[in-house]
N, CA, C and O atoms as a CHARMM CRD file, in Angstrom:
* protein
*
  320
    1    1 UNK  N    114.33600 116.19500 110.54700 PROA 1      0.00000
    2    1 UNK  CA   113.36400 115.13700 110.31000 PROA 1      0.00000
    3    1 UNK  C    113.52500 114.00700 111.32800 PROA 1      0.00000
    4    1 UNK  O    112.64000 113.66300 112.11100 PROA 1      0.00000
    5    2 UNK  N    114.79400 113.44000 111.23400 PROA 2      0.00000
    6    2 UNK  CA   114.80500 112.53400 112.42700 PROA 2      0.00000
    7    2 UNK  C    114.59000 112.95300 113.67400 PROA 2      0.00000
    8    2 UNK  O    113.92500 112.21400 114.39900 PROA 2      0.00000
    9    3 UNK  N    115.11300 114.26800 114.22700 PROA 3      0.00000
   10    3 UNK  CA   114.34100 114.88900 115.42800 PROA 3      0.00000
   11    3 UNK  C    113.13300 114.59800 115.69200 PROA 3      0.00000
   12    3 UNK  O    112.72200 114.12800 116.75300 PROA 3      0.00000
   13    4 UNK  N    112.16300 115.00900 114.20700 PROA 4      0.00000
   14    4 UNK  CA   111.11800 114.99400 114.73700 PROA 4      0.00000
   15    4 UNK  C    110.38100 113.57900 115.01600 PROA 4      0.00000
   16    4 UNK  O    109.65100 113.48000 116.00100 PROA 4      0.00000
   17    5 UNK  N    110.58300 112.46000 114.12000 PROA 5      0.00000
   18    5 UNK  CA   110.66100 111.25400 114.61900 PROA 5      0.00000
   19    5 UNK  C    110.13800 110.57800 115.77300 PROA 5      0.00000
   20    5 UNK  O    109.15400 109.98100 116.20900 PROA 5      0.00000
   21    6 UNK  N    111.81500 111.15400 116.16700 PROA 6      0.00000
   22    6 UNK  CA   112.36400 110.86200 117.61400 PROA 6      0.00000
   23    6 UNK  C    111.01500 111.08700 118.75300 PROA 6      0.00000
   24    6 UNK  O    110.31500 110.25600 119.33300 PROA 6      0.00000
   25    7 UNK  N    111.01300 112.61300 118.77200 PROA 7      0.00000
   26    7 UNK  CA   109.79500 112.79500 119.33900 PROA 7      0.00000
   27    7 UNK  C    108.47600 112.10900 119.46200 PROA 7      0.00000
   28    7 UNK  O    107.63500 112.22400 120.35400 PROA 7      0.00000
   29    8 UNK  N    108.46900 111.50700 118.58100 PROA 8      0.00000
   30    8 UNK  CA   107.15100 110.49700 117.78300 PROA 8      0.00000
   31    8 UNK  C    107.37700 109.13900 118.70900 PROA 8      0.00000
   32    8 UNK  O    106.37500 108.62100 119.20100 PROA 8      0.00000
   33    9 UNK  N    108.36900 108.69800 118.89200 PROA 9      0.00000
   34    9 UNK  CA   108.58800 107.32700 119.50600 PROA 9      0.00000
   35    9 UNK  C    109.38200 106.35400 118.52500 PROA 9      0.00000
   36    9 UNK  O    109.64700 105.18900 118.82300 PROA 9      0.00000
   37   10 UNK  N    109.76300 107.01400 117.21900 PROA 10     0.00000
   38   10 UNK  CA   110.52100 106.23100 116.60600 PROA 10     0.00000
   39   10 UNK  C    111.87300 106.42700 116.44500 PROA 10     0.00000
   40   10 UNK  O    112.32000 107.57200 116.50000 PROA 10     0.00000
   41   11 UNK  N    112.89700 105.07700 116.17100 PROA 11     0.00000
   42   11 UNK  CA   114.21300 104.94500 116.67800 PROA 11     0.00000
   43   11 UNK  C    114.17700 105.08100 114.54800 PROA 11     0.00000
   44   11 UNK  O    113.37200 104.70500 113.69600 PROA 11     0.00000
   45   12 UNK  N    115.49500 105.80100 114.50700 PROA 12     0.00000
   46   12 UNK  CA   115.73600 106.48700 113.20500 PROA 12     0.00000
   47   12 UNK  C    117.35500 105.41400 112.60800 PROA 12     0.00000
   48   12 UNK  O    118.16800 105.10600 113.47900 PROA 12     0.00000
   49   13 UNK  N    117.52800 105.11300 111.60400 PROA 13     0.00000
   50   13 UNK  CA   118.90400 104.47900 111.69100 PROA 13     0.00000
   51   13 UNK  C    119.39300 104.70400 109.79600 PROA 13     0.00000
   52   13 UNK  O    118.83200 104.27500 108.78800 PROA 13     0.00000
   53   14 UNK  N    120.43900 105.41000 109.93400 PROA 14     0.00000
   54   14 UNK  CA   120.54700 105.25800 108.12700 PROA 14     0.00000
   55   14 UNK  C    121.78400 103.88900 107.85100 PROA 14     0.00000
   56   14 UNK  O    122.79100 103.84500 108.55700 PROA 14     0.00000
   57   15 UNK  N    121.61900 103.21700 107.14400 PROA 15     0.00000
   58   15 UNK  CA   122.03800 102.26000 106.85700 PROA 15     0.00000
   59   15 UNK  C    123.02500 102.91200 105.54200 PROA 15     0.00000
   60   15 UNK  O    122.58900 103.47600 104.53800 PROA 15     0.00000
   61   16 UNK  N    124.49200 102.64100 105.88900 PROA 16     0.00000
   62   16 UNK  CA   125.04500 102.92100 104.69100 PROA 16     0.00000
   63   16 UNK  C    125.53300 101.57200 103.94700 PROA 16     0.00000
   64   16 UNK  O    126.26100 100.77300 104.53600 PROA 16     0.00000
   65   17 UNK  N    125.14400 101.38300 102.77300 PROA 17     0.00000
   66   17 UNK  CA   124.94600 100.13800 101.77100 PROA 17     0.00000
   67   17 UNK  C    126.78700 100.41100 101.81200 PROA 17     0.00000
   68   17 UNK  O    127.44000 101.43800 101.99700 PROA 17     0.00000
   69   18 UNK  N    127.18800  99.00700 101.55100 PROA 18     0.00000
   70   18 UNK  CA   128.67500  98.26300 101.09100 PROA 18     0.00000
   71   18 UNK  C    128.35100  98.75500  99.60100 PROA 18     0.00000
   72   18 UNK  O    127.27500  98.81700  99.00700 PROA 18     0.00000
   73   19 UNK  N    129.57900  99.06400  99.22300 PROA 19     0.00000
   74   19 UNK  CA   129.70900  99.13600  97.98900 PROA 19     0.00000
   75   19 UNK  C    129.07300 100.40200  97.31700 PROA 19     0.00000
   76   19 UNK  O    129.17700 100.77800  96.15000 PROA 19     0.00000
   77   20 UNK  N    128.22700 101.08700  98.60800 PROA 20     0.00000
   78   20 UNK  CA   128.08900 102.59400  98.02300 PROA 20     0.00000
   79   20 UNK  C    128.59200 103.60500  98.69300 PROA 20     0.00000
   80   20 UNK  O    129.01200 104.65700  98.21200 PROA 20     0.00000
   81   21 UNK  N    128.55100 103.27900  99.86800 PROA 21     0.00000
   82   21 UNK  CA   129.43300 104.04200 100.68600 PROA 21     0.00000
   83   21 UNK  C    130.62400 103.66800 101.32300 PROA 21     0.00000
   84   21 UNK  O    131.14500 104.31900 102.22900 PROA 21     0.00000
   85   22 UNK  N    131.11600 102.48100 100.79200 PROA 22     0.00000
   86   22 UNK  CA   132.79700 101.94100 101.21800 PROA 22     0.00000
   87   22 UNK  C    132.84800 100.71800 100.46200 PROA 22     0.00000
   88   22 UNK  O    131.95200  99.90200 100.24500 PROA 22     0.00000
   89   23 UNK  N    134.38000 100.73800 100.00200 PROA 23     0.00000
   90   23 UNK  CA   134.48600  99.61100  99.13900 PROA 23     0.00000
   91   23 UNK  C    134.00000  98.25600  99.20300 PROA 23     0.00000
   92   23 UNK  O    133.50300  98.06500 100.31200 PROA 23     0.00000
   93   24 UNK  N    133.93500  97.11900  98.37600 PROA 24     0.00000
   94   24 UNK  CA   133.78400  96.07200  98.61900 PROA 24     0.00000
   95   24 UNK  C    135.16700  95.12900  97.94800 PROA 24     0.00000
   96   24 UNK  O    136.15700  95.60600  97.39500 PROA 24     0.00000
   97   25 UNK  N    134.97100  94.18200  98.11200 PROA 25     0.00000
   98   25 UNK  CA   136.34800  93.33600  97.51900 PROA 25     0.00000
   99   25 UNK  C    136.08100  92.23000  96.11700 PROA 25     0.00000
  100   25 UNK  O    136.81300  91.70700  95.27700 PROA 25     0.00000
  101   26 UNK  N    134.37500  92.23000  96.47000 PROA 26     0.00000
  102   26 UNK  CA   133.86300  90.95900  95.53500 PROA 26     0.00000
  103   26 UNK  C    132.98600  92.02300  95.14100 PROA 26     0.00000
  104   26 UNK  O    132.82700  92.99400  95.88000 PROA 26     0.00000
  105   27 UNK  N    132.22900  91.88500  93.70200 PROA 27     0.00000
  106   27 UNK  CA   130.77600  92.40300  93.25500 PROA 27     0.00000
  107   27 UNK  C    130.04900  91.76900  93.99300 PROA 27     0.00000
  108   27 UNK  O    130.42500  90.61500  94.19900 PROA 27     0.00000
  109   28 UNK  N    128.53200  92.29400  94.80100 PROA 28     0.00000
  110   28 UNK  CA   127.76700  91.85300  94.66000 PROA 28     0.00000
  111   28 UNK  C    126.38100  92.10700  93.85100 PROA 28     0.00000
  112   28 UNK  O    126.00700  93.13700  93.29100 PROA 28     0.00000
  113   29 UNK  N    125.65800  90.70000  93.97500 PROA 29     0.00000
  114   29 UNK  CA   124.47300  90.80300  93.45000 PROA 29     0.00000
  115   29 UNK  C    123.19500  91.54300  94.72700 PROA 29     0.00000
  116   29 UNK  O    123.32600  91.76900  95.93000 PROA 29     0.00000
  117   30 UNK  N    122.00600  91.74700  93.78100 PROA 30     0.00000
  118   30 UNK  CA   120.79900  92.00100  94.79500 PROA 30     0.00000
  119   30 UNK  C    120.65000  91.14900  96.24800 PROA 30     0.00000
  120   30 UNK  O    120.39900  91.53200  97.39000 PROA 30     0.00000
  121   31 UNK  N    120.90200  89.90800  95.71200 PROA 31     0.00000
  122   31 UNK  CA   120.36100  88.77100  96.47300 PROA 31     0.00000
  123   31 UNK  C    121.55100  89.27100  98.00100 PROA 31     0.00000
  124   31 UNK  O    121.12900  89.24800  99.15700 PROA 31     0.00000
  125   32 UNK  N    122.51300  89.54100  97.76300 PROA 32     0.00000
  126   32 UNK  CA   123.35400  89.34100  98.51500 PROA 32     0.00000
  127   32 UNK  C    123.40000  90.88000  99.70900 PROA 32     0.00000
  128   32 UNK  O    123.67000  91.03000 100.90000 PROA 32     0.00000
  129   33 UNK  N    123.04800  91.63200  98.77300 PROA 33     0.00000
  130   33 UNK  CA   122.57700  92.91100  99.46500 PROA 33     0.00000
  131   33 UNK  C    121.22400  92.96300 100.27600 PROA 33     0.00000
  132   33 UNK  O    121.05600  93.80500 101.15800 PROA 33     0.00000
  133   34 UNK  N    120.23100  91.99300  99.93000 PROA 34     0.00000
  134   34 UNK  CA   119.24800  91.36700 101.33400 PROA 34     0.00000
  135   34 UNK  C    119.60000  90.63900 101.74200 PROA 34     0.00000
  136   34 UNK  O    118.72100  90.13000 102.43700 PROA 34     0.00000
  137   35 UNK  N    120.55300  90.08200 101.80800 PROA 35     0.00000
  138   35 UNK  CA   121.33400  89.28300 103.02200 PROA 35     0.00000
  139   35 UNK  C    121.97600  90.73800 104.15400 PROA 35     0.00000
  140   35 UNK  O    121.50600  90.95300 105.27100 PROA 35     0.00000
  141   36 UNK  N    122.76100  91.31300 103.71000 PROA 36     0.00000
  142   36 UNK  CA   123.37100  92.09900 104.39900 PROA 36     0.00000
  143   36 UNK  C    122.13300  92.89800 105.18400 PROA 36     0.00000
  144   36 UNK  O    122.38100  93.21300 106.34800 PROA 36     0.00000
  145   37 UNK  N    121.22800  93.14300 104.81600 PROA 37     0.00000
  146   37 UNK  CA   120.13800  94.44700 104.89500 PROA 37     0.00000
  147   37 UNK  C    119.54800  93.17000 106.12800 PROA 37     0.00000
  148   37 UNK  O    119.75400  93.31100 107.33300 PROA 37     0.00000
  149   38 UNK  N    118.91500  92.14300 105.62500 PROA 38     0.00000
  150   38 UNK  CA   118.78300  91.15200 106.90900 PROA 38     0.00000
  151   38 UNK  C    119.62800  91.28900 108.19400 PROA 38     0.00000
  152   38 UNK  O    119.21500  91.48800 109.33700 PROA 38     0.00000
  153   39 UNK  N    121.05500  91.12300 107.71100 PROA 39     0.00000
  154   39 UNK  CA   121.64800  90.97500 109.11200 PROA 39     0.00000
  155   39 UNK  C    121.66000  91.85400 109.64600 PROA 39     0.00000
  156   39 UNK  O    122.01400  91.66100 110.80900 PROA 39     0.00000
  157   40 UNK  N    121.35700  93.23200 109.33100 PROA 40     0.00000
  158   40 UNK  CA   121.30900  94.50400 109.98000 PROA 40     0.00000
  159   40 UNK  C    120.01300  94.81500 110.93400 PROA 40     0.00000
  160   40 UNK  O    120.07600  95.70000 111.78800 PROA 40     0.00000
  161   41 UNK  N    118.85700  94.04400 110.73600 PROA 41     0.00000
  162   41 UNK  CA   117.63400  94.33100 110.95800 PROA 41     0.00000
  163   41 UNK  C    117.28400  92.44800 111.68600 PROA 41     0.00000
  164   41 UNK  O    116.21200  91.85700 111.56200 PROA 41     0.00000
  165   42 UNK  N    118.26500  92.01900 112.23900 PROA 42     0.00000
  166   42 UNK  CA   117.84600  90.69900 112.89500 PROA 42     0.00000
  167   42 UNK  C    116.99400  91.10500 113.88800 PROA 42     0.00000
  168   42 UNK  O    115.82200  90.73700 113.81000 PROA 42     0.00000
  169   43 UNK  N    117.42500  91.94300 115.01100 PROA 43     0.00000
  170   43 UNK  CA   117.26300  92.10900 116.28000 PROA 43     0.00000
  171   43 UNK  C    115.68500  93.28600 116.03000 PROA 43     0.00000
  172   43 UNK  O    115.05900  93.90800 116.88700 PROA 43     0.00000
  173   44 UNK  N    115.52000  93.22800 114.89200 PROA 44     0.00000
  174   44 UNK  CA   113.86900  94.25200 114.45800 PROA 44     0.00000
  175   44 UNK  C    112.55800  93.06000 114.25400 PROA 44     0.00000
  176   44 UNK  O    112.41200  92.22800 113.35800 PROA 44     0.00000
  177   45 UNK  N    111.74700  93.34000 115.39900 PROA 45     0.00000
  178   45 UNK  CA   110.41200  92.38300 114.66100 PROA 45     0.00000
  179   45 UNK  C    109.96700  93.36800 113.40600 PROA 45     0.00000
  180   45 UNK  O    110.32800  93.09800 112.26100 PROA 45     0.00000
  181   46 UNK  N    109.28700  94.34500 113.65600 PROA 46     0.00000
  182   46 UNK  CA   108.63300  95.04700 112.14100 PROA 46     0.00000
  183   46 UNK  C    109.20600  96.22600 112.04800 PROA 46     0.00000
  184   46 UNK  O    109.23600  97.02100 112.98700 PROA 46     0.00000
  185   47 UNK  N    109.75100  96.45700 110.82000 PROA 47     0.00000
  186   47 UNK  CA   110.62900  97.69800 110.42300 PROA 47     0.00000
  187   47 UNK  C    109.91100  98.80600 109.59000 PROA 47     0.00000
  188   47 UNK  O    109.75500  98.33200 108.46500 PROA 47     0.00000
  189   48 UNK  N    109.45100  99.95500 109.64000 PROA 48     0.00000
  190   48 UNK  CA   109.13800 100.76400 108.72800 PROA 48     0.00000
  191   48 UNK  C    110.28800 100.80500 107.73900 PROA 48     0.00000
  192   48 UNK  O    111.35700 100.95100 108.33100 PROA 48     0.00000
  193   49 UNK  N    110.42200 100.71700 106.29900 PROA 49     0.00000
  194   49 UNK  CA   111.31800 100.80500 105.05400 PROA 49     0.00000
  195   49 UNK  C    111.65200 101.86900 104.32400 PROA 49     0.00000
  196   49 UNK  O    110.82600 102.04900 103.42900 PROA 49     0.00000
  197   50 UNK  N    112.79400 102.90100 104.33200 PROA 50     0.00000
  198   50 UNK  CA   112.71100 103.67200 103.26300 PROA 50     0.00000
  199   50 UNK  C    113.69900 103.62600 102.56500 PROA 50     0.00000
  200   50 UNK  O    114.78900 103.77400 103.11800 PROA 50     0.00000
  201   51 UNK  N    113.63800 103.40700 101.13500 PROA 51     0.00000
  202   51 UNK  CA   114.45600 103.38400 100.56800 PROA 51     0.00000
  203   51 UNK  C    114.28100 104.44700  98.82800 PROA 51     0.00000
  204   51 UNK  O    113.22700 104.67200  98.23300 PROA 51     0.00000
  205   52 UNK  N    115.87400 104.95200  98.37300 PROA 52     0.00000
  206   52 UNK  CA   115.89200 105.43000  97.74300 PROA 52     0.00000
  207   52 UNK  C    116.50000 105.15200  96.80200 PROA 52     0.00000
  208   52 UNK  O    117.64600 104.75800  97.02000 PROA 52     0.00000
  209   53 UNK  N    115.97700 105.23300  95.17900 PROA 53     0.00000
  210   53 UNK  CA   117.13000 104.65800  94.61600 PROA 53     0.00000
  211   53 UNK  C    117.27900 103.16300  94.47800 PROA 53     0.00000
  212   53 UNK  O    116.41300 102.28900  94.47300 PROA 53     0.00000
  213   54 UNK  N    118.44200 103.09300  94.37900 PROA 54     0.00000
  214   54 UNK  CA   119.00800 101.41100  94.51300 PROA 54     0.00000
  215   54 UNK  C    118.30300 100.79300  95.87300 PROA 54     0.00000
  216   54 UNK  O    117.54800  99.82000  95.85400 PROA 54     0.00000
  217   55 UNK  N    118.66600 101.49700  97.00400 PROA 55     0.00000
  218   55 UNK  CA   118.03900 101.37000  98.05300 PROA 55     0.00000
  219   55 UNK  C    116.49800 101.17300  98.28400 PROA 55     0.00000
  220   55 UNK  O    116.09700 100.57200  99.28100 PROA 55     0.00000
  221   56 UNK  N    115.38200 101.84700  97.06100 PROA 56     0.00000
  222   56 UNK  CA   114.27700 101.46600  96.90100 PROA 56     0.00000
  223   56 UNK  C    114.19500  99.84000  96.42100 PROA 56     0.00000
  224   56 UNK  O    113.55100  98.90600  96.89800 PROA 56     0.00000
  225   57 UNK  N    114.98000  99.89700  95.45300 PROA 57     0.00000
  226   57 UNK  CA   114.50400  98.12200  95.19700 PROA 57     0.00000
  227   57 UNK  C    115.71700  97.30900  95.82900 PROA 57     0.00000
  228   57 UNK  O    116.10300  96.23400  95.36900 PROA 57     0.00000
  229   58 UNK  N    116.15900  97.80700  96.70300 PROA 58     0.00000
  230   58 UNK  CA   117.03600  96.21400  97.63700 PROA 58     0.00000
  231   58 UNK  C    115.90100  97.03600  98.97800 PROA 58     0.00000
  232   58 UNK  O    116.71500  97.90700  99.28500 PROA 58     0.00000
  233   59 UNK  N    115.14800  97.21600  99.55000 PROA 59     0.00000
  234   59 UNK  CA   114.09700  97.34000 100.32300 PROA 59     0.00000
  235   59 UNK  C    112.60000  96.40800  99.74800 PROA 59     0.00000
  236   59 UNK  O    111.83200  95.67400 100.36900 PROA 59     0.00000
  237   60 UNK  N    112.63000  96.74800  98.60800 PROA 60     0.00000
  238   60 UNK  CA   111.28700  96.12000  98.22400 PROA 60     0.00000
  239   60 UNK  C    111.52400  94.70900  98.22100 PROA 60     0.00000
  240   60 UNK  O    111.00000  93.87800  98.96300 PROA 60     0.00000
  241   61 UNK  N    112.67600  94.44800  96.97900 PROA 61     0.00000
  242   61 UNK  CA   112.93500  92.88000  97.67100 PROA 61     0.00000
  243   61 UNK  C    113.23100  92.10700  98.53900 PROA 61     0.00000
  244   61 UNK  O    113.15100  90.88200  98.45000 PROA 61     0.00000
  245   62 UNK  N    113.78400  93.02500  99.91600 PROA 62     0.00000
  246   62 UNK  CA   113.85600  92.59600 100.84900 PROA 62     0.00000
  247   62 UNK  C    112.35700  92.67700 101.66900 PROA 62     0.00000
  248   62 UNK  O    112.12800  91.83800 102.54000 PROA 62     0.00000
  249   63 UNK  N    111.61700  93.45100 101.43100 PROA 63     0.00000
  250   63 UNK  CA   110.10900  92.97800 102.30100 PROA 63     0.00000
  251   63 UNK  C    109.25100  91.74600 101.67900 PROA 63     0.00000
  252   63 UNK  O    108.45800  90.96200 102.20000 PROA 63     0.00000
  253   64 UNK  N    109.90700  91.94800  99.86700 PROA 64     0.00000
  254   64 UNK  CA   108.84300  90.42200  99.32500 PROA 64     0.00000
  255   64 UNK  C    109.45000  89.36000 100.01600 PROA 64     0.00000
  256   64 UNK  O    108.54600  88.62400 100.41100 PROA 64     0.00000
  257   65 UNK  N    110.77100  88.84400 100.41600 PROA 65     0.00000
  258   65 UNK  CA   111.04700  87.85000 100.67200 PROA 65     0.00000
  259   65 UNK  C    111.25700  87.77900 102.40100 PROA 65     0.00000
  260   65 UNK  O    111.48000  86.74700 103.03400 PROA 65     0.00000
  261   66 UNK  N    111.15700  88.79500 102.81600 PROA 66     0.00000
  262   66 UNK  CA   110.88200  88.94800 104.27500 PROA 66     0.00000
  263   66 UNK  C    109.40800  90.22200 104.92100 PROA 66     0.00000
  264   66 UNK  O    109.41600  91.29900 105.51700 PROA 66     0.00000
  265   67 UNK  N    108.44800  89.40200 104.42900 PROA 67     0.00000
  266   67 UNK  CA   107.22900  90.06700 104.29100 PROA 67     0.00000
  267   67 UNK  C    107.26000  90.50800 106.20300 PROA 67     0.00000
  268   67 UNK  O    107.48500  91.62100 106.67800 PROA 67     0.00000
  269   68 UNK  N    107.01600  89.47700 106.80900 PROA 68     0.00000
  270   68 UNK  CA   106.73600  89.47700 108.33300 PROA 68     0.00000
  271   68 UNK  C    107.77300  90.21900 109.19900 PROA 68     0.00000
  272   68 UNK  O    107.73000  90.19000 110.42900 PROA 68     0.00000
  273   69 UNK  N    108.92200  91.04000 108.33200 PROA 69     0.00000
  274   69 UNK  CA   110.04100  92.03700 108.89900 PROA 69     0.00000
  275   69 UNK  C    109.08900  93.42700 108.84700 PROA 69     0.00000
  276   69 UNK  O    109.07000  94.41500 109.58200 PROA 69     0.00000
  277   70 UNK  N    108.54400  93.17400 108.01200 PROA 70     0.00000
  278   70 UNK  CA   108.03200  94.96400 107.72800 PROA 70     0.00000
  279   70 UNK  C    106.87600  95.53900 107.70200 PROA 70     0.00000
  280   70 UNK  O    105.95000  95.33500 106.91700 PROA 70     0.00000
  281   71 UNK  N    106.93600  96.21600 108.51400 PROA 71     0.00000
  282   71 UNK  CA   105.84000  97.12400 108.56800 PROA 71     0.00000
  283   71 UNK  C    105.05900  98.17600 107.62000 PROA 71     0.00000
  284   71 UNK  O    103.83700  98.29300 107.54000 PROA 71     0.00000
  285   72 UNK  N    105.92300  98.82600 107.00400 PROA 72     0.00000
  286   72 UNK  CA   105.55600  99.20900 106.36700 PROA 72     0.00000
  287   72 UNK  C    106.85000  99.92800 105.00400 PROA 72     0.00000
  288   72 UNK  O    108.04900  99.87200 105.27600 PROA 72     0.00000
  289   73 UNK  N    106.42300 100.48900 103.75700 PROA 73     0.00000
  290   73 UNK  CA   107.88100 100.32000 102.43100 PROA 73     0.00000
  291   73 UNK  C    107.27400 101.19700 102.27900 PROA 73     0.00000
  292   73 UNK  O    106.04800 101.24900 102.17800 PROA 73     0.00000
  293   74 UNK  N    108.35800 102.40100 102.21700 PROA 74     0.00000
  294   74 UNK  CA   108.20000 103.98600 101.32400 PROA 74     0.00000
  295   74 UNK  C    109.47800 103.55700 100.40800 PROA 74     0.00000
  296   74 UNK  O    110.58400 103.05400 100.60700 PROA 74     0.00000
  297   75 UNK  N    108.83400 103.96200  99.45700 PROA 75     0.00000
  298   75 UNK  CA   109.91200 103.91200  97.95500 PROA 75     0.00000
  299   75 UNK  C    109.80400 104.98500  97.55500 PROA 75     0.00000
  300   75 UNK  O    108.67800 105.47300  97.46000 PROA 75     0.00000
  301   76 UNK  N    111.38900 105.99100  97.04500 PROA 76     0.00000
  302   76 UNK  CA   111.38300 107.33200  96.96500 PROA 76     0.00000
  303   76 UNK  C    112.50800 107.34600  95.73000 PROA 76     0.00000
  304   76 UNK  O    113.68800 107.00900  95.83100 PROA 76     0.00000
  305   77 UNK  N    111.78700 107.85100  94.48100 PROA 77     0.00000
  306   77 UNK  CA   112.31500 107.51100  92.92300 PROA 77     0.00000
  307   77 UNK  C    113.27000 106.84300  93.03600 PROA 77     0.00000
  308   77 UNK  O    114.45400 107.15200  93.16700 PROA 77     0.00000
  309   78 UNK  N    112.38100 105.15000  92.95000 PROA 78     0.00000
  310   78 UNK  CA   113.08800 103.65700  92.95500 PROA 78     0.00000
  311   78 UNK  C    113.67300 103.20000  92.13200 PROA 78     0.00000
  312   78 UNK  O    113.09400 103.39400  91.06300 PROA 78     0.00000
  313   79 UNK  N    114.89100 102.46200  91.98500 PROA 79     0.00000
  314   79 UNK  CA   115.12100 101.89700  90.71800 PROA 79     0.00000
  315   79 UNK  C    114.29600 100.26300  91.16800 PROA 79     0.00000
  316   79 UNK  O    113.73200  99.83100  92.17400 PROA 79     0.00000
  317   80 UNK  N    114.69100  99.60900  89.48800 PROA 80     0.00000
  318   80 UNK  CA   113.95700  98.61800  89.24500 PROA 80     0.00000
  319   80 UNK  C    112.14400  98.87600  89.48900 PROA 80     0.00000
  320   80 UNK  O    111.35500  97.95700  89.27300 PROA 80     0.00000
């Protein structure tokens, strides 16, 4: 899939979330997980979104509160 992408002209990147794929030291909240998802995506004017899961709704709330980051939000059986 990302191959084919690629071919397409788009740059592919999986983001592995803190705390799901390596420990954290503190809990966090949502809020704090679009912080992180921000700092990952500074250097992006508009981002296509996919998220799954947990990852569906820390994507969605990260495009409501950073509308002008994104291009476009696929949500794929989302929580919240």
């Amino acid at each position: 899939f990302r191959t084919v992408l690629k071919r397409k002209g788009f740059e592919t990147r999986f983001l592995p979330i803190p705390g799901l794929s390596s420990p954290l030291d503190t809990a966090w909240g949502l809020n704090e997980y679009v912080q992180w998802l921000h700092s990952q995506l500074k250097s992006n004017k508009k981002t296509i979104l996919l998220g799954h899961s947990f990852g569906g709704q820390l994507v969605a709330r990260f495009a409501a509160r950073y509308p002008e980051k994104v291009a476009a939000l696929v949500l794929v059986d989302s929580a919240g």
